[in-house]
N, C-alpha and C positions, 0 to 999 in steps of 0.2 A: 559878498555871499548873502543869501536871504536867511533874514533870521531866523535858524534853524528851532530854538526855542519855542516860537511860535507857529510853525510850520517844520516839524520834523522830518530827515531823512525818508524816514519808511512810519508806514502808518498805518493800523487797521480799520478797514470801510465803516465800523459804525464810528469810531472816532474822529474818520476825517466828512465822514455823514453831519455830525454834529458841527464840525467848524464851517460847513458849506452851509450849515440853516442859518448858522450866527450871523455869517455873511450879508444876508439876506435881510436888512432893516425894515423890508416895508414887504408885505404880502407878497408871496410867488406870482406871479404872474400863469403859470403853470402848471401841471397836476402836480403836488409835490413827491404824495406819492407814487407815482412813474420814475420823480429822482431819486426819492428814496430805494426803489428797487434797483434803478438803472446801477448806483453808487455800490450798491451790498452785492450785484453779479460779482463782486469779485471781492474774496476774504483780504485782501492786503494791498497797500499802495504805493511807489517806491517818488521821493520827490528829482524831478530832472528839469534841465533850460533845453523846449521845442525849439524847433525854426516853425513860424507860422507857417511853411511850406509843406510843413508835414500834416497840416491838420485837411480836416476831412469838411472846410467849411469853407463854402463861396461868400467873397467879401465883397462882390456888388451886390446894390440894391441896399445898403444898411444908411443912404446918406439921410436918412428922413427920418431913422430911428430914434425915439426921445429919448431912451435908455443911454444909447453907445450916445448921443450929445451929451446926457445928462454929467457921462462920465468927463468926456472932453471940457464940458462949460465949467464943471466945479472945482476945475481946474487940478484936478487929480493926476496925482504924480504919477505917471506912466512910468517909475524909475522900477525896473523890474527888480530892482532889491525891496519894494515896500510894497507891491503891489499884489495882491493875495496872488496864490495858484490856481490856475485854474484844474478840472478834474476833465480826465479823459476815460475813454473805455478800450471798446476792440476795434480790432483793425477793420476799415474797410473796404471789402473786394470787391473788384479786385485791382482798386487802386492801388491799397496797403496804407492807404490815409486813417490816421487815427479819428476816430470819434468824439465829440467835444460833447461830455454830460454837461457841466457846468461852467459858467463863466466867458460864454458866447460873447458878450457884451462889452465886456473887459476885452476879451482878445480881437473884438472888431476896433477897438479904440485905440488897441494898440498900432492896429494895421492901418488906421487912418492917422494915426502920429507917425507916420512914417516907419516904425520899428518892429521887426524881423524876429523876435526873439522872446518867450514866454518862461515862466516859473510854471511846470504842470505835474501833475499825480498822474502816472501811470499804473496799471492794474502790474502786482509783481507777475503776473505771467507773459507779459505783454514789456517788459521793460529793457527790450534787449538784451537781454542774457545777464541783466545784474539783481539778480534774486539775492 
C-alpha cells in the first residue's frame, strides 16, 4: 500500500497543491498558475489505484518526449507503491474519461513500462461515491 503518511487517504487542494509544487524540482514547464487553479476547482481530494484506461489522455506520440525518457532513463521506480500520485480533475464528456491535472509524464512512463495501474487524487465529488 502507498505510504499513506506521505500521501494521505483524502486531502485538501491547497495541501495536496503544495505536495504537487514540491514535486516539481526544476521550473514548470507550464502556466503554474493554470495548475494552481486547475488543483483548487475542487475543496478536497480522496487517494485511489486508476486503470490507465480510464484517464482521459492519448499515449501515442510521447516516444520522443525528454520528460516521460527522463523518467524511464533515471531509472525510476515505476513500483506504484513509491511512485508519487498523480492529480486528476473532472470527467470528460462525453467519454466519462477522467482528466489528468498533474503528473502526465509519470503516467505516460508508466504506459510505456508496460503498466496499467496508477496511485491518483480524485476530486471528492468525482470519486465514485466514496466521499
Amino acid at each position: 500500500m502507498l505510504d499513506v503518511t506521505v500521501y494521505p487517504e483524502r486531502i485538501k487542494a491547497q495541501e495536496l497543491l503544495g505536495i504537487v509544487l514540491d514535486l516539481h524540482t526544476q521550473v514548470l514547464q507550464f502556466d503554474t498558475e493554470g495548475l494552481r487553479k486547475r488543483i483548487l476547482e475542487f475543496p478536497k481530494y480522496v487517494l485511489r489505484s486508476i486503470s490507465l484506461d480510464d484517464l482521459s489522455l492519448n499515449f501515442d506520440g510521447w516516444g520522443n518526449d525528454a520528460r516521460v525518457w527522463e523518467y524511464l532513463d533515471m531509472d525510476m521506480d515505476m513500483d506504484m507503491e513509491t511512485q508519487p500520485p498523480i492529480v486528476l480533475g473532472h470527467r470528460m464528456l462525453p467519454s466519462g474519461k477522467l482528466n489528468v491535472i498533474d503528473g502526465i509524464h509519470r503516467t505516460v512512463a508508466r504506459h510505456l513500462s508496460g503498466l496499467n495501474i496508477v496511485w491518483a487524487y480524485l476530486p471528492t465529488d468525482d470519486s465514485r461515491g466514496d466521499e
